[in-house]
PyMOL Python script that loads the backbone (N, CA, C, O; Angstrom):
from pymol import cmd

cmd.read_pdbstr("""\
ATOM      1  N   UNK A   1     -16.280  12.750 -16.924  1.00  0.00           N
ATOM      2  CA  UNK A   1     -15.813  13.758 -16.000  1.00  0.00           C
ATOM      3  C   UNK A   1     -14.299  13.632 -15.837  1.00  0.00           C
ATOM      4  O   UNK A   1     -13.729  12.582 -15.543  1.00  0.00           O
ATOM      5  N   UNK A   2     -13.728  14.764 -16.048  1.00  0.00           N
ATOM      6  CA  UNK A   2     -12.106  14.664 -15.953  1.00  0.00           C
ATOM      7  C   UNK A   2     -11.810  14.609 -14.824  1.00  0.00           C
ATOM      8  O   UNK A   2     -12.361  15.558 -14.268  1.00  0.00           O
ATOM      9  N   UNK A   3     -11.106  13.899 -13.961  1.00  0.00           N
ATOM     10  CA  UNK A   3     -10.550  14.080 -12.767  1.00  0.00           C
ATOM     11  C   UNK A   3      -9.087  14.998 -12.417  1.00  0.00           C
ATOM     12  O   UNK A   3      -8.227  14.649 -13.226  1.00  0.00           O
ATOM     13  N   UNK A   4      -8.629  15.917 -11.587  1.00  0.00           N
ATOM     14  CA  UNK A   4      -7.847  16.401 -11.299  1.00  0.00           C
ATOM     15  C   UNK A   4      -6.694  16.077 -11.183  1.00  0.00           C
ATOM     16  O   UNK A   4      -6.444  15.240 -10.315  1.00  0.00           O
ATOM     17  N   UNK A   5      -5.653  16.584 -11.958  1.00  0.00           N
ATOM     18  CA  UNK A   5      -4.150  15.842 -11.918  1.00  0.00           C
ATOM     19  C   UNK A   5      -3.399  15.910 -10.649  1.00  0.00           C
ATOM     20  O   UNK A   5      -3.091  17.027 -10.232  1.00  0.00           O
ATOM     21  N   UNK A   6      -3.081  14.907 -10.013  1.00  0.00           N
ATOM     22  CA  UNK A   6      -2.310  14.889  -8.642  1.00  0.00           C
ATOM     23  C   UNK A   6      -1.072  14.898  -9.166  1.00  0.00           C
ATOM     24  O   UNK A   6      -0.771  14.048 -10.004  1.00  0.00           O
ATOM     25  N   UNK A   7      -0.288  15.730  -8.809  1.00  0.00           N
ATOM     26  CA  UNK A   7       1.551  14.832  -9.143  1.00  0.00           C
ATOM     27  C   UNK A   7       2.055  14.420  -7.898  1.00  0.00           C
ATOM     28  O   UNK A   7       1.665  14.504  -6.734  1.00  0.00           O
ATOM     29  N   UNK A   8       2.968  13.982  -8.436  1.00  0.00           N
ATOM     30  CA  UNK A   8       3.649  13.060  -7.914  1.00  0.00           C
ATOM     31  C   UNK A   8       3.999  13.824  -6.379  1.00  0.00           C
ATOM     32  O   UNK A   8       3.527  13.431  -5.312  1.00  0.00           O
ATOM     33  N   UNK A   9       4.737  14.752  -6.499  1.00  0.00           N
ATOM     34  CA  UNK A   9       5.299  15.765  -5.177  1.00  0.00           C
ATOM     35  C   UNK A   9       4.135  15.517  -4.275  1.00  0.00           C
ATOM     36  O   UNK A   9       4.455  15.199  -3.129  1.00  0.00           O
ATOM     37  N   UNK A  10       2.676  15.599  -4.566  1.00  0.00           N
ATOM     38  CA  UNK A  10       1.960  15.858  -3.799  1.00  0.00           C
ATOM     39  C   UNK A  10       1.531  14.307  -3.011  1.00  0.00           C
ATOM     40  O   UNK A  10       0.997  14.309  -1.902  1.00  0.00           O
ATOM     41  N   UNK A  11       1.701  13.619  -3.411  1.00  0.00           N
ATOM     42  CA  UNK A  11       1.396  12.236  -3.285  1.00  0.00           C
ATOM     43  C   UNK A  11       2.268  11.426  -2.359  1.00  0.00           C
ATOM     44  O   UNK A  11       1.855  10.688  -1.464  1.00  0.00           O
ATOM     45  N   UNK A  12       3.607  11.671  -2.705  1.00  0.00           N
ATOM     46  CA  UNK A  12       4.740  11.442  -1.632  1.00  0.00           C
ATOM     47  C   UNK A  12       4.683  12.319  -0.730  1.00  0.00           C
ATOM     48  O   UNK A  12       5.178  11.865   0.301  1.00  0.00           O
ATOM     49  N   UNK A  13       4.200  13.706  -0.569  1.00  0.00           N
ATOM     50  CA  UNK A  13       4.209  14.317   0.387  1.00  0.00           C
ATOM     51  C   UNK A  13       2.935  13.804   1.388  1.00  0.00           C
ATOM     52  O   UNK A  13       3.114  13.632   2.594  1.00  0.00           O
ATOM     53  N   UNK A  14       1.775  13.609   0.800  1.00  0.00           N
ATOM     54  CA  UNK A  14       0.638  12.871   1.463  1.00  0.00           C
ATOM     55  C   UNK A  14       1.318  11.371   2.367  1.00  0.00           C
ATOM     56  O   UNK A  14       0.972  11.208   3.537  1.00  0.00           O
ATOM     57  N   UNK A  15       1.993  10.661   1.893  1.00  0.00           N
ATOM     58  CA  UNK A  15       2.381   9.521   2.019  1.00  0.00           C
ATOM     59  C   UNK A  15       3.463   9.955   3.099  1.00  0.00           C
ATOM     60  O   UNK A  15       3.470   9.055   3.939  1.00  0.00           O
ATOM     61  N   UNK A  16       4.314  10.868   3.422  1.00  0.00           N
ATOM     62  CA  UNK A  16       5.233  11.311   4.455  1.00  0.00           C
ATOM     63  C   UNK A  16       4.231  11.468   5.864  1.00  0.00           C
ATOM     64  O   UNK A  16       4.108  10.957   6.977  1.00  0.00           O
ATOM     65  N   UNK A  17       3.649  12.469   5.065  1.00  0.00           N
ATOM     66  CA  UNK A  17       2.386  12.953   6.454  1.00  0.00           C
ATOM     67  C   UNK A  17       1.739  11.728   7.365  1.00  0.00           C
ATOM     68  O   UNK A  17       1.344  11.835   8.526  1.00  0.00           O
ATOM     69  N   UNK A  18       1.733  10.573   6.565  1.00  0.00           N
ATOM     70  CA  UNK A  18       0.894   9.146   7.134  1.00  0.00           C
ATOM     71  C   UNK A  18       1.730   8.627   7.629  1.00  0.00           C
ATOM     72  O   UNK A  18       1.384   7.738   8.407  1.00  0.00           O
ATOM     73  N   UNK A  19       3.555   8.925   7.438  1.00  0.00           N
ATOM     74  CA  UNK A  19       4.165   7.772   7.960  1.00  0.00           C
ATOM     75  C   UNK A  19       4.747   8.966   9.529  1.00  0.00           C
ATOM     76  O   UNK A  19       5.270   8.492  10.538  1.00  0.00           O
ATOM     77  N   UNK A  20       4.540  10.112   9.378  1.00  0.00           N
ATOM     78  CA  UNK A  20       5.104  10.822  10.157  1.00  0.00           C
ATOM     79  C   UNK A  20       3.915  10.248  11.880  1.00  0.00           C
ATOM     80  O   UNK A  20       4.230   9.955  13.033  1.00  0.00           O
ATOM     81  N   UNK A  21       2.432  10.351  11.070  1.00  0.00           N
ATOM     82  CA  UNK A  21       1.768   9.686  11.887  1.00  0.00           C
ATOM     83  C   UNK A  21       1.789   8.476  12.068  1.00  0.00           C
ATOM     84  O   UNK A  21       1.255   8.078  13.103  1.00  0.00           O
ATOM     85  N   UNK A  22       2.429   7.426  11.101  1.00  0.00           N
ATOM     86  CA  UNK A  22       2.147   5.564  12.005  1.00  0.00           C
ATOM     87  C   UNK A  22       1.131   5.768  11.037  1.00  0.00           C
ATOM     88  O   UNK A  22       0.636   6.727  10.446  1.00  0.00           O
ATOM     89  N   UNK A  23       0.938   4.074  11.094  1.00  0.00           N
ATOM     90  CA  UNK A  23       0.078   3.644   9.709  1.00  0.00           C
ATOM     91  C   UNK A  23      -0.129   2.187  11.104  1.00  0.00           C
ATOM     92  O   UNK A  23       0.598   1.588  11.897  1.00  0.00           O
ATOM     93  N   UNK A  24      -1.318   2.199  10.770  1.00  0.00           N
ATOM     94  CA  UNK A  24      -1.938   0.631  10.632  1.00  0.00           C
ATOM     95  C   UNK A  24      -2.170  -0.219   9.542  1.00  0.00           C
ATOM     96  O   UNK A  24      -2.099   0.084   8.350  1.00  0.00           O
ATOM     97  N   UNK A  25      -2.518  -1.563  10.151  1.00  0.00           N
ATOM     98  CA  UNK A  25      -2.316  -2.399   8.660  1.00  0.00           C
ATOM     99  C   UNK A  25      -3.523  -2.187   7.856  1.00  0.00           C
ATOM    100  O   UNK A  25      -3.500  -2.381   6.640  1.00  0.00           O
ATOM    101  N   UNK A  26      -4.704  -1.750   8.548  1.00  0.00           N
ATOM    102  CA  UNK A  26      -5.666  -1.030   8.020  1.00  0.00           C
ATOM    103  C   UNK A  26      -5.664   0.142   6.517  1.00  0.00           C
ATOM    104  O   UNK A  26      -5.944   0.257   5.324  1.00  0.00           O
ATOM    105  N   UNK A  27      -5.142   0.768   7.658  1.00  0.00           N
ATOM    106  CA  UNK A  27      -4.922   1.874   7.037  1.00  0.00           C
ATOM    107  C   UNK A  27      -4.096   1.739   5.422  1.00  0.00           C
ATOM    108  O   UNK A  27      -4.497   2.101   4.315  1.00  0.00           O
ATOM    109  N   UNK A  28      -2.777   1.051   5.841  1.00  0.00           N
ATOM    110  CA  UNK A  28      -1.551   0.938   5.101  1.00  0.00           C
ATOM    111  C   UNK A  28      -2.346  -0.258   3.768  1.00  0.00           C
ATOM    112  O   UNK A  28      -2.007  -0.111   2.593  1.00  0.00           O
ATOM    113  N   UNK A  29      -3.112  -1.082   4.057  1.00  0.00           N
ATOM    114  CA  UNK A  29      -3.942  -1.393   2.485  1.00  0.00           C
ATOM    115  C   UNK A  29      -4.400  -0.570   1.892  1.00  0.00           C
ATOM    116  O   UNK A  29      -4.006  -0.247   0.771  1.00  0.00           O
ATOM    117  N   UNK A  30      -5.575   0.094   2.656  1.00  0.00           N
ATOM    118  CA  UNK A  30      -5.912   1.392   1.947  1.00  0.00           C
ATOM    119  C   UNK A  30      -5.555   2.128   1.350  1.00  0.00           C
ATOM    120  O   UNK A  30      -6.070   2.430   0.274  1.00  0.00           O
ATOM    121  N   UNK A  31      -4.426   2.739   1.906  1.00  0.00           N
ATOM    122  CA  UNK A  31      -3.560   3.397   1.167  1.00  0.00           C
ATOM    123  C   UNK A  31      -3.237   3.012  -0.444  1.00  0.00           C
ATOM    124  O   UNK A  31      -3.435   3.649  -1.479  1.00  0.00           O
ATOM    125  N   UNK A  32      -2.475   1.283  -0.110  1.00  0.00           N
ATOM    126  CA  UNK A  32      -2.149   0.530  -1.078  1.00  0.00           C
ATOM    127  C   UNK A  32      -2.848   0.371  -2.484  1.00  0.00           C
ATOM    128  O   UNK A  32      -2.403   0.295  -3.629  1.00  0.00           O
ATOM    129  N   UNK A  33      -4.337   0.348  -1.851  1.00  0.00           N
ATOM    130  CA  UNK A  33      -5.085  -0.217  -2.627  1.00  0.00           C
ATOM    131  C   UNK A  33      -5.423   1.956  -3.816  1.00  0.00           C
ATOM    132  O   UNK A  33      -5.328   2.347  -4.980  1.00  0.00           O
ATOM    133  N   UNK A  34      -5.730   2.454  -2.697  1.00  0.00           N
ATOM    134  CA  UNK A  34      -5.267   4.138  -3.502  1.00  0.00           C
ATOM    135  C   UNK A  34      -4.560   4.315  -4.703  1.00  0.00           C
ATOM    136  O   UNK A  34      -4.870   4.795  -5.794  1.00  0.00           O
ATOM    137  N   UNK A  35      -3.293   3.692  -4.136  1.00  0.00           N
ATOM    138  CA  UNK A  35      -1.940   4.041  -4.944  1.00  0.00           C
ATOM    139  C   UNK A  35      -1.757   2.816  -6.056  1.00  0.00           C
ATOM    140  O   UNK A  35      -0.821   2.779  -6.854  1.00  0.00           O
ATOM    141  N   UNK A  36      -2.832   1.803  -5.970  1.00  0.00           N
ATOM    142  CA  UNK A  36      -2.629   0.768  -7.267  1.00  0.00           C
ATOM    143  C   UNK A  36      -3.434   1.062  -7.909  1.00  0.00           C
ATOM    144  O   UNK A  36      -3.233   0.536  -9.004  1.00  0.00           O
ATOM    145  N   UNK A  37      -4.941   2.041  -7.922  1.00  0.00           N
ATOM    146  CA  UNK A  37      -5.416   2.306  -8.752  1.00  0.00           C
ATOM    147  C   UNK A  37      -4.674   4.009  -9.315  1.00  0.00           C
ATOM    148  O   UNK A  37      -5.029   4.334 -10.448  1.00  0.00           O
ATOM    149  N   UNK A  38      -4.243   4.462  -8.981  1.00  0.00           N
ATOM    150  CA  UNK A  38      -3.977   5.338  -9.193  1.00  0.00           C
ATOM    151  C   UNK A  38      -2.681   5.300 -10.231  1.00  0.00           C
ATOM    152  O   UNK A  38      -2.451   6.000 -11.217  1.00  0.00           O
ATOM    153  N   UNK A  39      -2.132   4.516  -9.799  1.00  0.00           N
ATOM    154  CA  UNK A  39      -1.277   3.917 -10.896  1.00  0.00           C
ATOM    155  C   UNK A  39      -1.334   3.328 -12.244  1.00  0.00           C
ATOM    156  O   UNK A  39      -0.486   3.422 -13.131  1.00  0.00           O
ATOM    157  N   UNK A  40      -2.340   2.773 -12.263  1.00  0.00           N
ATOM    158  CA  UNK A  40      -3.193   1.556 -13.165  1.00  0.00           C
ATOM    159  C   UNK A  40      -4.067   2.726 -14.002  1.00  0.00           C
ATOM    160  O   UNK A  40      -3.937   2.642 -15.224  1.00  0.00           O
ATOM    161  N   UNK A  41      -4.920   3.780 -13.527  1.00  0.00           N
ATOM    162  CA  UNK A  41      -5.258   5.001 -14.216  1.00  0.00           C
ATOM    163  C   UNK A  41      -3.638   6.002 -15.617  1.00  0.00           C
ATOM    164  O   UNK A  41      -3.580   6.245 -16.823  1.00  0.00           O
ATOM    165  N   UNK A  42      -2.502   6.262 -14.133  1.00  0.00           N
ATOM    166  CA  UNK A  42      -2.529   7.410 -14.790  1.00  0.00           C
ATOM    167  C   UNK A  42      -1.100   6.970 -15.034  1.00  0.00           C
ATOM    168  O   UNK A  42      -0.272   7.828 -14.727  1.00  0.00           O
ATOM    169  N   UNK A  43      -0.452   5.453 -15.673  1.00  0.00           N
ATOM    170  CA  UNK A  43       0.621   4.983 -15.730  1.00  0.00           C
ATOM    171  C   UNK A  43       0.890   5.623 -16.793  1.00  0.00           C
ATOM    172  O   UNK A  43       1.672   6.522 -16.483  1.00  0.00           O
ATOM    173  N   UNK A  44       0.577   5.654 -18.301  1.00  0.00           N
ATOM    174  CA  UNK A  44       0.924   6.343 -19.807  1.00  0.00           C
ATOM    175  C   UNK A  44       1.363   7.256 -19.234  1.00  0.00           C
ATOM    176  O   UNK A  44       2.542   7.348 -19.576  1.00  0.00           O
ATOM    177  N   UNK A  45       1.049   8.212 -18.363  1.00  0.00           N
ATOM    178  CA  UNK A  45       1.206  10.061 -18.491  1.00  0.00           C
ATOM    179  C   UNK A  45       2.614  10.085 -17.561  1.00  0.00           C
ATOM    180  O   UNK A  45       3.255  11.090 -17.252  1.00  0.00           O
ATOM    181  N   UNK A  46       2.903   8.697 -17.209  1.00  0.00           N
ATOM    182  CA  UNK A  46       3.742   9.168 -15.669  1.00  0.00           C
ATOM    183  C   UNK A  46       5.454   8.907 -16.438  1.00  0.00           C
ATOM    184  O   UNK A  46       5.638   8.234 -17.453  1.00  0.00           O
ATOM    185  N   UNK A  47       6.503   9.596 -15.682  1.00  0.00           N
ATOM    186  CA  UNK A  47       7.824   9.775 -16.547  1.00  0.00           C
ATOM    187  C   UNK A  47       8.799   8.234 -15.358  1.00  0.00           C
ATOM    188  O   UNK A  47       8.221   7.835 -14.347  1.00  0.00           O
ATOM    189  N   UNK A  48       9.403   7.977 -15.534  1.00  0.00           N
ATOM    190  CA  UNK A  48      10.305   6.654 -14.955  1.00  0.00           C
ATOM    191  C   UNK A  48      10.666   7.124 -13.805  1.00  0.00           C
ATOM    192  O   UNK A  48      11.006   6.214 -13.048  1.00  0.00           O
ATOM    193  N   UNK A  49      10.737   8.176 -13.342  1.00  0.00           N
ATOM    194  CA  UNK A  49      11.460   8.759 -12.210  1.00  0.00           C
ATOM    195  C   UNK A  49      10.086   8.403 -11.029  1.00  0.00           C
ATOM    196  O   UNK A  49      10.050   7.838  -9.936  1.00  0.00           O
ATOM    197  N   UNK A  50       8.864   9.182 -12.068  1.00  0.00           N
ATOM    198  CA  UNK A  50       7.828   8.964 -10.733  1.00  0.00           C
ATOM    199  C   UNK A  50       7.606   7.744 -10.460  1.00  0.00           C
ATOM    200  O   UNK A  50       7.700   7.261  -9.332  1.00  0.00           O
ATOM    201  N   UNK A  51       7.270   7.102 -11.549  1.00  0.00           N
ATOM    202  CA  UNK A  51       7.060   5.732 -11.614  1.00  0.00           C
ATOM    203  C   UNK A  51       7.429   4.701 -10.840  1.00  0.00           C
ATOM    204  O   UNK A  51       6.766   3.778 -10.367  1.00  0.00           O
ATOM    205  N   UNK A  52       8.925   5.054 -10.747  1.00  0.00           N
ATOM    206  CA  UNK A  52       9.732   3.788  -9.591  1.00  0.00           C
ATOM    207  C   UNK A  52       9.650   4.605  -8.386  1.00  0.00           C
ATOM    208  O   UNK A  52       9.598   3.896  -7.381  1.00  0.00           O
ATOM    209  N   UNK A  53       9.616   6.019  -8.114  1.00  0.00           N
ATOM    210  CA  UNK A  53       9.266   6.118  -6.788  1.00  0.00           C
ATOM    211  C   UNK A  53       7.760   6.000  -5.672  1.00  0.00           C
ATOM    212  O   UNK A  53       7.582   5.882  -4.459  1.00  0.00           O
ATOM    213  N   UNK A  54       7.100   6.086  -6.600  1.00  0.00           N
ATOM    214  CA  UNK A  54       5.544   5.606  -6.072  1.00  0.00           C
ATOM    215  C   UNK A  54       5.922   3.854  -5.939  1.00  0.00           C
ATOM    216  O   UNK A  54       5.883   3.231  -4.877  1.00  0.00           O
ATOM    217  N   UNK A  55       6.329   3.198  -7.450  1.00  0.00           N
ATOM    218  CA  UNK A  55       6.643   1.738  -6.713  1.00  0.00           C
ATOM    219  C   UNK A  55       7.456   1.484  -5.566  1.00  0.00           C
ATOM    220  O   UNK A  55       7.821   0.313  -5.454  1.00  0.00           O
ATOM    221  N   UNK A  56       7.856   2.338  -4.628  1.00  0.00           N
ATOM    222  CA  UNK A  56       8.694   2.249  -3.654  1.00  0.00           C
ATOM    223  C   UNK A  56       7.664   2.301  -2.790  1.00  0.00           C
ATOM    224  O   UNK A  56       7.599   1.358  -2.000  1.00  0.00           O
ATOM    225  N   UNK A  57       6.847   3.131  -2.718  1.00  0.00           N
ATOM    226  CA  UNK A  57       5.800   3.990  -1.737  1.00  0.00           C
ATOM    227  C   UNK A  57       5.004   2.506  -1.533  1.00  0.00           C
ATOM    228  O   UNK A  57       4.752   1.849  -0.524  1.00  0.00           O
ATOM    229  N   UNK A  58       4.797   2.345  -2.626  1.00  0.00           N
ATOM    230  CA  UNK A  58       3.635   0.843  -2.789  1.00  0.00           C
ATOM    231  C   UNK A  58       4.416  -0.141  -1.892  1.00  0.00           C
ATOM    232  O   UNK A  58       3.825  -0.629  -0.928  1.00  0.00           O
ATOM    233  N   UNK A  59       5.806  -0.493  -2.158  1.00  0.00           N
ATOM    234  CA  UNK A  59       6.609  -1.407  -1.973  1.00  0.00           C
ATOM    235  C   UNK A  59       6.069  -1.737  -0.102  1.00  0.00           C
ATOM    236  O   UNK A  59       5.452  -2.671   0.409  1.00  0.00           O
ATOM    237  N   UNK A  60       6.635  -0.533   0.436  1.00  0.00           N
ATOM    238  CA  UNK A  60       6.805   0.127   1.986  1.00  0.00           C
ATOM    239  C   UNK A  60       5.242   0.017   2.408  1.00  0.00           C
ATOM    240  O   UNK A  60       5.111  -0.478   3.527  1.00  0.00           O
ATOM    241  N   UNK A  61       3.881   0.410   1.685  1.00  0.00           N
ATOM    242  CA  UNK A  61       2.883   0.233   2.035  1.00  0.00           C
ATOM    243  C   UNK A  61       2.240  -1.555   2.059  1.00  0.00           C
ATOM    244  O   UNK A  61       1.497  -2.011   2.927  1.00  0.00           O
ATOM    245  N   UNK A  62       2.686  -2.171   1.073  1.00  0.00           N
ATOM    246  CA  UNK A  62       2.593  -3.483   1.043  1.00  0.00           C
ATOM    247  C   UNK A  62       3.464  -4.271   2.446  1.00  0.00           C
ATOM    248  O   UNK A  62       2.946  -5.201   3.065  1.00  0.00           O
ATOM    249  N   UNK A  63       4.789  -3.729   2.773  1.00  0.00           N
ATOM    250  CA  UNK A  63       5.190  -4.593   3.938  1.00  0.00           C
ATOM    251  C   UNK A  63       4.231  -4.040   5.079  1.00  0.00           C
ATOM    252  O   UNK A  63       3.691  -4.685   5.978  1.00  0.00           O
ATOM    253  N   UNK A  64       4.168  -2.863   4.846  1.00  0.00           N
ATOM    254  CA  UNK A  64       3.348  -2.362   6.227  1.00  0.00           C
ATOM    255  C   UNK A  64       2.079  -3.280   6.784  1.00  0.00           C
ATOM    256  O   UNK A  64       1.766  -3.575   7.937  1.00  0.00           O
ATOM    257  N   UNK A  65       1.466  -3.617   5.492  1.00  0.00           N
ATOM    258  CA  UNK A  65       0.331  -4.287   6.198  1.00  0.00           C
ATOM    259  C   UNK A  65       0.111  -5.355   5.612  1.00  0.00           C
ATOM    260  O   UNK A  65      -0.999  -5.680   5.191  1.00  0.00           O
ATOM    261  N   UNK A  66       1.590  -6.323   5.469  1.00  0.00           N
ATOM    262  CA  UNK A  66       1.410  -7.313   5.827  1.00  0.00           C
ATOM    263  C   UNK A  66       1.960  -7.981   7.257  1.00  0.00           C
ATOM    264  O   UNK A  66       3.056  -7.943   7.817  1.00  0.00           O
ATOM    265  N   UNK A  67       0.791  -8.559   7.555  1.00  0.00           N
ATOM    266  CA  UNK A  67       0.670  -9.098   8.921  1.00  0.00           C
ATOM    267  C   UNK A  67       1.863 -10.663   9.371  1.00  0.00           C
ATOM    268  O   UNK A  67       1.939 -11.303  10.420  1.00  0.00           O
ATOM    269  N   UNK A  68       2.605 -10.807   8.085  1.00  0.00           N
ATOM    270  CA  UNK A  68       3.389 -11.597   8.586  1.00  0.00           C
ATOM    271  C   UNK A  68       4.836 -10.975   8.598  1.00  0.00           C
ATOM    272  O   UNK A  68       5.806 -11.572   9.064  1.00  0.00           O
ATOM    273  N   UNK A  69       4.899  -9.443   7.918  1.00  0.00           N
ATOM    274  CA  UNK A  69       6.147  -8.632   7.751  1.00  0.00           C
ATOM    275  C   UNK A  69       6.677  -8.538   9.083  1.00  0.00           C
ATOM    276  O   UNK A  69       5.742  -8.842   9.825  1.00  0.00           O
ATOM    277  N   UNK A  70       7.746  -8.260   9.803  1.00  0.00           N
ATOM    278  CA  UNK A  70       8.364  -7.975  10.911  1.00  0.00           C
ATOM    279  C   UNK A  70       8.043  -6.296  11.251  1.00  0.00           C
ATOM    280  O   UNK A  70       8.009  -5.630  12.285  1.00  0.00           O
ATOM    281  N   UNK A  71       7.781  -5.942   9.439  1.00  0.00           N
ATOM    282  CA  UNK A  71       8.243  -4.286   9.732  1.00  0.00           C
ATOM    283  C   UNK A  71       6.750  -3.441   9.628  1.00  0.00           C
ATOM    284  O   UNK A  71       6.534  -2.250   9.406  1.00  0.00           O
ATOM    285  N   UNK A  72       5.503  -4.976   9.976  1.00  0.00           N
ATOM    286  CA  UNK A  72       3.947  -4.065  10.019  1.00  0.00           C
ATOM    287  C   UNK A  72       3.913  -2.558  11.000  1.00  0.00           C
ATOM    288  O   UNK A  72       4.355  -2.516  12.148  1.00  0.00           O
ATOM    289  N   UNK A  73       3.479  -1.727  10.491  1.00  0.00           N
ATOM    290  CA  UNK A  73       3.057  -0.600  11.049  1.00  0.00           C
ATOM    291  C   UNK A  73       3.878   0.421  11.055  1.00  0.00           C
ATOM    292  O   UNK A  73       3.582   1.508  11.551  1.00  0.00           O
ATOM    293  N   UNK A  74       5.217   0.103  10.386  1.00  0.00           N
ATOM    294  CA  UNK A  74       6.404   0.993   9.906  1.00  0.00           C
ATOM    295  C   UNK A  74       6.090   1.853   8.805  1.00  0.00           C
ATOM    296  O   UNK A  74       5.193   1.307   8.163  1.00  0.00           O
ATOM    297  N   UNK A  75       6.353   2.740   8.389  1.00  0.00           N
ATOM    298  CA  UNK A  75       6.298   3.192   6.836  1.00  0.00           C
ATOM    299  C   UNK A  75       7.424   4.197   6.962  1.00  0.00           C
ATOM    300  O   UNK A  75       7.369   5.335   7.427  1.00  0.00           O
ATOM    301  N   UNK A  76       8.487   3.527   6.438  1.00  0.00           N
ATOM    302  CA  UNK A  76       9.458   4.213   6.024  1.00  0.00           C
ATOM    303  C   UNK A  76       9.772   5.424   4.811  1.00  0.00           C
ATOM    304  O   UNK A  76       9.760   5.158   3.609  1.00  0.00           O
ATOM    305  N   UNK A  77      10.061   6.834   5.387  1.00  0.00           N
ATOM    306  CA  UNK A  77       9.261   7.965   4.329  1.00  0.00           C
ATOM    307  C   UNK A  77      10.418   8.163   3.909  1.00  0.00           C
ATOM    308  O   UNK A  77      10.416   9.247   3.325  1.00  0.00           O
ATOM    309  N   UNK A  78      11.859   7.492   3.882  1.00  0.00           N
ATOM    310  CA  UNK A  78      13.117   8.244   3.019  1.00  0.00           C
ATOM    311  C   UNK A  78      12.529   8.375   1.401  1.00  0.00           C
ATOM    312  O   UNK A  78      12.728   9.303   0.616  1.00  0.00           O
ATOM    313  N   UNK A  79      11.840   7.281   1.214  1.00  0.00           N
ATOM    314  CA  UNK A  79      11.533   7.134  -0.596  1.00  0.00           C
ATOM    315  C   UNK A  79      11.151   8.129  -1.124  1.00  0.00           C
ATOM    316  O   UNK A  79      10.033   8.578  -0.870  1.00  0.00           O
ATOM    317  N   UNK A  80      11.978   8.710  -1.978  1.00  0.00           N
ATOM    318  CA  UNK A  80      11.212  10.030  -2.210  1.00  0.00           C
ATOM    319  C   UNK A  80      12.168  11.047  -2.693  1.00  0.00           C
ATOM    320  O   UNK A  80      11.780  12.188  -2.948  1.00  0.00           O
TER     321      UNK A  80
END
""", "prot")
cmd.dss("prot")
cmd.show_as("cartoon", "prot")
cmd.util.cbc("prot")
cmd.orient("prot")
């Protein structure tokens, strides 16, 4: 079954919407864990530009919920 191509625009825009709301550390793995398979799927097809900006997204979702970060529950949406 083919799955539906997300790009990138839409993905950082999803990822704005979550930080516009606050993220828990809950949440902000989840996310994480989203955006590492999603990566790990559709890395061949993706161009360097998207590439390092989703690793940013990841970057910001990884401090978020870690529980020893200063900056848990932040998600900073400039990346992008």
């Amino acid at each position: 079954m083919n799955k539906p191509y997300i790009n990138v625009e839409a993905i950082l825009e999803m990822f704005q919407e979550i930080a516009q709301k606050g993220v828990d550390q809950a949440s902000a793995v989840d996310s994480l864990n989203w955006l590492t398979e999603y990566l790990a799927r559709e890395h061949s097809t993706m161009n360097t530009n998207d590439w390092n900006r989703l690793l940013q997204i990841g970057a910001v979702l990884y401090r978020a919920g870690d529980p020893g970060d200063g900056a848990r529950g932040r998600v900073d949406s400039r990346h992008g």
